[in-house]
C-alpha positions in Angstrom: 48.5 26.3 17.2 48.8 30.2 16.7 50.9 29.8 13.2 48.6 30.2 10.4 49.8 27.5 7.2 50.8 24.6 9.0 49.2 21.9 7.9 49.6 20.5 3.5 46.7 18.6 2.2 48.9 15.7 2.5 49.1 16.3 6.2 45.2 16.2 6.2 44.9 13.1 4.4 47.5 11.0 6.4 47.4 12.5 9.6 46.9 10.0 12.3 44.2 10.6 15.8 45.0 14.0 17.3 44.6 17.9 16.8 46.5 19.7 14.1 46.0 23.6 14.5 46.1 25.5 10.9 46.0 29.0 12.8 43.8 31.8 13.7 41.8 29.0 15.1 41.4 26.5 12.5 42.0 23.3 13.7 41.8 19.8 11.7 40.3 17.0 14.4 41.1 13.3 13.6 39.1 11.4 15.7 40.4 7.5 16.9 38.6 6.4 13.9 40.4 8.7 11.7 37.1 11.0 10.7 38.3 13.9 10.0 36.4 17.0 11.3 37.3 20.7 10.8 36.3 23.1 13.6 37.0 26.8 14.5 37.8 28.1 18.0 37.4 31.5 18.9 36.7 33.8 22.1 33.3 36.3 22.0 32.5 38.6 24.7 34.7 36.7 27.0 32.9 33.4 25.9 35.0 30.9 24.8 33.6 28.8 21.6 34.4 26.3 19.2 32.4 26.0 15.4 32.3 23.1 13.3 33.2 23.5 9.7 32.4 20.5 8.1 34.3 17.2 7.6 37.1 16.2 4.9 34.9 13.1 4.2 32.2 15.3 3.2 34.2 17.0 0.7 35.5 19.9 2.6 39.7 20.1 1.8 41.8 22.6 3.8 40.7 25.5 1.2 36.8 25.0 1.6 38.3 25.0 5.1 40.2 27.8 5.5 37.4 30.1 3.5 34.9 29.0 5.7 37.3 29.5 8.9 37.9 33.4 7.4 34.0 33.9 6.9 33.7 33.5 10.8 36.8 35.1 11.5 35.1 38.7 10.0 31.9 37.8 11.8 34.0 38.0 15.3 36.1 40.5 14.0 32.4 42.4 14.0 31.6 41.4 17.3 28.9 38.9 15.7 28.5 35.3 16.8 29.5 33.0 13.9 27.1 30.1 15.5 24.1 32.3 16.0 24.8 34.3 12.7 24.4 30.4 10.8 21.8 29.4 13.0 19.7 32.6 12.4 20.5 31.9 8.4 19.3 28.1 8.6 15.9 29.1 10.8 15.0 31.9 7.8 16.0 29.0 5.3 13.5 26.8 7.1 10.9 29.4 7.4 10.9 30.1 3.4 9.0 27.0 2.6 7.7 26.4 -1.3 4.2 25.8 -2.1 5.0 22.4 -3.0 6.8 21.3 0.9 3.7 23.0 2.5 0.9 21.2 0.3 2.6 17.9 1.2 3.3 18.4 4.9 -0.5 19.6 4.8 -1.3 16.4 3.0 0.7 14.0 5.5 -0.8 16.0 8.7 -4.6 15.9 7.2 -4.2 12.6 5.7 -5.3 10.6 9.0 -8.2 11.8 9.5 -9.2 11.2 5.4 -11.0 7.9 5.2 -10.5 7.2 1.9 -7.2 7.0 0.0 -9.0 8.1 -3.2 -9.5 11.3 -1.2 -5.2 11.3 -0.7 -4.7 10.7 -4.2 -7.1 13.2 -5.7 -5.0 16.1 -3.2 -1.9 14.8 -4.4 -3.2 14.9 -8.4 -4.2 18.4 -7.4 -1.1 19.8 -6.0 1.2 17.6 -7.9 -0.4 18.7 -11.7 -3.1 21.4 -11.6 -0.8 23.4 -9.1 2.7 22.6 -10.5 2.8 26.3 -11.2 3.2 26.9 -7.4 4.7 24.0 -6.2 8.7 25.6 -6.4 8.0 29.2 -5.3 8.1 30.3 -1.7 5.4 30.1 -0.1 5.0 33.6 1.4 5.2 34.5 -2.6 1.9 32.7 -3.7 0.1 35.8 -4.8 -3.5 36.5 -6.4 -1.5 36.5 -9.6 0.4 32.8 -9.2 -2.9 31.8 -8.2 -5.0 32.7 -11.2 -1.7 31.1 -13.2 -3.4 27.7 -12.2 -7.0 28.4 -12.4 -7.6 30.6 -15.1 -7.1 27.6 -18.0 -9.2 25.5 -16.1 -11.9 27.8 -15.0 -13.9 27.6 -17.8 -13.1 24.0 -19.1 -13.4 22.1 -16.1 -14.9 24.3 -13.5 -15.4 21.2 -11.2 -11.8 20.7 -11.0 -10.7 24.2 -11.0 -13.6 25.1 -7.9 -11.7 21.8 -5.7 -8.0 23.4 -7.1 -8.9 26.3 -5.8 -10.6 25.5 -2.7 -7.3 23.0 -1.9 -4.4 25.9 -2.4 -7.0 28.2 0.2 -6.6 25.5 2.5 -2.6 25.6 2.1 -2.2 28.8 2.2 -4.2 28.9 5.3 -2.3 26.5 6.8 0.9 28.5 6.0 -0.3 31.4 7.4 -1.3 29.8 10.7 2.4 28.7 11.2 3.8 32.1 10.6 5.3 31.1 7.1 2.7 34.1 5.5 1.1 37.5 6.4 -1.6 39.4 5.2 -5.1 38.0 3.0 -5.6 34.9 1.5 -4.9 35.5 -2.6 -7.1 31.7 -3.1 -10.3 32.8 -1.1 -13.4 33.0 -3.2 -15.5 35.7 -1.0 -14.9 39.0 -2.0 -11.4 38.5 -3.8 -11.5 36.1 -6.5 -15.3 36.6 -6.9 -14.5 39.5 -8.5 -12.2 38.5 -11.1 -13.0 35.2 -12.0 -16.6 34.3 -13.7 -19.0 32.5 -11.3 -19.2 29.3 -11.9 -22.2 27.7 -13.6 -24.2 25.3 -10.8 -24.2 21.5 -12.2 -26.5 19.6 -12.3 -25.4 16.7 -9.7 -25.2 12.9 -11.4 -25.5 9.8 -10.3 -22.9 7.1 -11.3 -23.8 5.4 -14.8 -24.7 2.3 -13.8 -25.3 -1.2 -15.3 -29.0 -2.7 -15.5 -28.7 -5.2 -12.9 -30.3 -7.8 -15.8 -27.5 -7.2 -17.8 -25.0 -8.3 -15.2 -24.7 -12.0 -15.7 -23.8 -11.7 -19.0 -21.1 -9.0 -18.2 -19.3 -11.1 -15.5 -18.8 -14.0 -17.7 -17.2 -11.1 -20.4 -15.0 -10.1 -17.4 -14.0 -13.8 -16.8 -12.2 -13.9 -20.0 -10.0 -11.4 -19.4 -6.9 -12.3 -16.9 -5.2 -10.0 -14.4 -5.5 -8.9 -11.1 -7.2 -5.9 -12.0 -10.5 -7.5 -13.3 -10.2 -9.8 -10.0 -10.4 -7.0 -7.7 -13.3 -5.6 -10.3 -15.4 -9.0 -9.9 -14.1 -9.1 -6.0 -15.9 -5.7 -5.9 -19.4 -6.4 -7.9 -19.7 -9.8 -5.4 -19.3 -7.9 -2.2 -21.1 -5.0 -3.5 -18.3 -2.6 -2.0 -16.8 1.1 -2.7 -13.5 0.9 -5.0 -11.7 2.5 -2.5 -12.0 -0.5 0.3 -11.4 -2.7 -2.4 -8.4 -0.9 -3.8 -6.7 -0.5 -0.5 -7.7 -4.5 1.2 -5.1 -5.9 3.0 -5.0 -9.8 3.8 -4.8 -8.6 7.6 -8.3 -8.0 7.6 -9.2 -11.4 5.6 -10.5 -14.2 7.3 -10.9 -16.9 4.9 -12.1 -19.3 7.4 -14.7 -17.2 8.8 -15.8 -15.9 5.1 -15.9 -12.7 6.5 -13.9 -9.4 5.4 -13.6 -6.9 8.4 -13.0 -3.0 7.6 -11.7 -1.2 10.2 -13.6 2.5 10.7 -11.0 4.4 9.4 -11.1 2.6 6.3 -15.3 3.6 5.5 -16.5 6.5 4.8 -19.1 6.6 7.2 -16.0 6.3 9.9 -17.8 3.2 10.9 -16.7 -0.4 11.3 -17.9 -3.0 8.8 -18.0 -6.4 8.2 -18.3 -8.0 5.0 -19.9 -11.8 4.7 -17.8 -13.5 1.7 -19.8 -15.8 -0.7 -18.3 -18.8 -2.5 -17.4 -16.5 -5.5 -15.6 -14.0 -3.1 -13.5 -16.4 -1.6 -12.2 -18.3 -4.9 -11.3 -14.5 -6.2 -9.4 -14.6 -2.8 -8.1 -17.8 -3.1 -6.9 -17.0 -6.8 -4.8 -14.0 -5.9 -3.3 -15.4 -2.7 -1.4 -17.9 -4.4 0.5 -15.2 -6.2 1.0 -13.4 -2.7 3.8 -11.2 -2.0 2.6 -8.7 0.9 -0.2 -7.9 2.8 -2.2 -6.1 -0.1 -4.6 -8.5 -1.5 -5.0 -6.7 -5.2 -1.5 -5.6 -5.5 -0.1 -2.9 -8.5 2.7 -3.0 -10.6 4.8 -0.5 -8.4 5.6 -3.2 -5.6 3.9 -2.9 -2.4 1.5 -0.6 -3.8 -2.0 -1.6 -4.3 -4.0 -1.2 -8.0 -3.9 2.9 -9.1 -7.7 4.2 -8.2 -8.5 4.8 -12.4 -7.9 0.7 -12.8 -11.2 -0.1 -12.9 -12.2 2.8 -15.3 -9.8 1.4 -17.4 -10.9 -2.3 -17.3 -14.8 -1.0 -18.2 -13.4 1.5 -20.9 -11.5 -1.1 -22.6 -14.8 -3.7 -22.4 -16.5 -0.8 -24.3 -19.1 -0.8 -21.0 -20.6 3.0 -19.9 -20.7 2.5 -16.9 -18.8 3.2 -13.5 -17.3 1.0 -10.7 -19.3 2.6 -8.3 -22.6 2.0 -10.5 -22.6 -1.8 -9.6 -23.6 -1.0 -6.0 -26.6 0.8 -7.5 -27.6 -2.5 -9.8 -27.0 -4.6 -6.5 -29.6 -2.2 -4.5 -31.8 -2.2 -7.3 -31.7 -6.1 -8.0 -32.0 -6.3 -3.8 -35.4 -4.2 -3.4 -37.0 -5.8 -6.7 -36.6 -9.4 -4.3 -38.0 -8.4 -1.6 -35.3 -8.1 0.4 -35.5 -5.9 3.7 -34.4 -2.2 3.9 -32.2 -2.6 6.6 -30.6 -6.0 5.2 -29.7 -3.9 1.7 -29.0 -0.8 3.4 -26.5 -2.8 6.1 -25.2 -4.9 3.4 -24.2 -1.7 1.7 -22.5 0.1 5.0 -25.1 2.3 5.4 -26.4 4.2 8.5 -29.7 2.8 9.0 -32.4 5.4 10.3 -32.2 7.9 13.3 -29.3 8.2 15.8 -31.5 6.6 18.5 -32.8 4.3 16.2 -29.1 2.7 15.5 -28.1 3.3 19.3 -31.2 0.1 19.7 -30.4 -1.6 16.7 -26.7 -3.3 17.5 -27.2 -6.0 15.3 -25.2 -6.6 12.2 -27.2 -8.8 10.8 -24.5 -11.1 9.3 -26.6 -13.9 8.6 -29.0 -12.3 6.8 -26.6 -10.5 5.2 -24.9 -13.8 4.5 -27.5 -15.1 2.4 -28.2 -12.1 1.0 -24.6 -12.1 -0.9 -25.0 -15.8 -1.5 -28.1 -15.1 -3.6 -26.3 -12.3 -5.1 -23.6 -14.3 -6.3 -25.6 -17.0 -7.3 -27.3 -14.3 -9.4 -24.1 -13.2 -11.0 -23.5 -16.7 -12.1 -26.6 -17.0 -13.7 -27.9 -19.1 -12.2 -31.3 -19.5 -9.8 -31.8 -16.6 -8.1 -34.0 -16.8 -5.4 -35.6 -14.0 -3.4 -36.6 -12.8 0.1 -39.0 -15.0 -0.1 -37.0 -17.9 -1.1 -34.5 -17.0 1.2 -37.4 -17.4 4.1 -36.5 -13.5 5.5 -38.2 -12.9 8.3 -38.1 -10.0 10.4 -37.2 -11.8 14.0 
């Protein structure tokens, strides 16, 4: 197997199981299943070794292999190690991320600990649009420059967006950094770098979600009845149980249980990292019952992309096209509102709406869930919704135990 030329491309092709040496160490391996591997043998520093070159099924003919054979041949020649040589080349390769690999590995590492897949999607809207500038340049070349390239046309015309851009490609960049893929300052820090180029940014004023007058609810439900898709069942699923979009958007039949009327959220899934259960009136479970006969997964409000669940804008989109000014989120507002102009108790709203009720030690002697209270509480809600007697605390017979 010294001669160099022996083998045709025909031989290649047709050879049967063996070893078929091309010279100067090339040599074409058919193995008992007649793959076809090229390798390269060679001797460094009294070390005998042997390099593969690629397969013929992957494309590589006897002249891709006989370059590639020559290539390693100089690197001996040089008294370098062909294997280390590519490995070296492959690790620096892997080192050089782009801005775009490193925002979604940070993404997929960080997203665990995110409660709320709104918070997911808004990272990936941020590095996928506002930061598309960066996404195919190495990462190590990110500089103040590239940087500005992204927040500079937003700065002034949404400043909200462009003060989480920026805060979002520090944090990348960071992370970068802290895995040896960058050296030196941080060209997205705000602190005495971009402080002094960019404007500061005007302080807003914070909002509160627009929300519907509780009055005017009744009226708006039987509106939203006329209208037929999933996404205005997941919308009235929402208003009845007087939940966050986001726990809507992502429900899964898995944590249904119809017979029990209840709807258990697991603590990951809230953003107060706390478990929560969720007492289902009549209304609740016919929405249920509605959607589960067109079932084809475990989401219960499915999207169009199958096996994903209803994009987090649907239900902007659904009160945008009823001509309604107001949000999603405002219904839990108009539910609290409707709740303390009843009578009902503080704990039973605040519960009922998954939040933290008083002081640490406080909670740590208050296990209860309340569920039955809670129960009723949604039943008179939805009895409200339908227009139809509404009751009260005092109706309702809520007594403190």
């Amino acid at each position: 197997m010294t001669d160099r030329g022996k083998l045709t491309a025909r031989r290649v092709a047709t050879a049967p199981a063996g070893e078929y040496g091309d010279g100067a160490g090339l040599i074409l391996r058919v193995s008992e299943s007649l793959s076809r591997k090229w390798v390269y043998r060679y001797s460094l520093n009294g070390r005998r070794r042997e390099m593969g070159l690629g397969t013929v099924q992957d494309g590589i003919g006897l002249a891709d292999a006989r370059l590639r054979a020559a290539e390693a041949r100089r690197l001996v020649k040089d008294r370098i190690d062909p294997i280390d040589a590519r490995r070296s080349k492959k690790s620096a390769s892997e080192a050089r991320k782009t801005f775009g690999e490193c925002a979604d590995a940070f993404i997929e590492a960080k997203r665990a600990e995110w409660r709320s897949d709104r918070h997911v999607y808004q990272w990936r809207l941020s590095m996928g649009r506002h930061a598309a500038p960066l996404r195919d340049m190495p990462v190590d070349s990110v500089d103040t420059s590239a940087v500005l390239s992204v927040l500079s046309p937003l700065w002034q015309r949404a400043p909200e967006t462009a003060s989480r851009v920026r805060g979002r490609i520090e944090l990348v960049l960071d992370a970068a950094r802290v895995q040896g893929m960058r050296v030196g300052d941080n060209p997205a820090r705000w602190r005495g770098h971009l402080s002094h180029i960019l404007p500061k940014r005007q302080r807003i004023a914070k909002q509160h979600y627009s929300a519907m007058p509780y009055a005017e609810l009744p009226s708006f439900i039987a509106r939203l009845r006329e209208r037929e898709s999933v996404a205005r069942l997941a919308l009235e699923f929402t208003i009845a149980c007087s939940a966050r979009s986001g726990e809507v958007l992502g429900a899964t039949w898995s944590e249904i249980d119809i017979d029990g009327r209840t709807w258990t959220l697991a603590p990951s899934r809230m953003k107060s990292g706390r478990g929560h259960i969720v007492p289902l009136s009549g209304r609740a479970l016919e929405i249920l019952n509605r959607v589960k006969v067109a079932r084809t997964g475990n989401i219960v409000f499915p999207g169009r992309v199958h096996g994903r669940p209803l994009a987090p804008a649907t239900f902007g989109r659904v009160l945008s096209d009823m001509g309604i000014d107001a949000t999603a989120h405002g219904f839990r507002a108009a539910f609290a509102t409707w709740c303390q102009d009843r009578g009902f108790p503080a704990d039973v709203i605040e519960t009922a709406l998954a939040h933290q009720i008083g002081t640490e030690t406080t909670r740590a002697y208050s296990r209860s869930d309340l569920l039955q209270r809670r129960r009723d509480l949604m039943d008179a809600w939805a009895r409200f919704l339908e227009g139809k007697a509404e009751g009260g605390a005092d109706v309702l017979a809520f007594k403190r135990p």
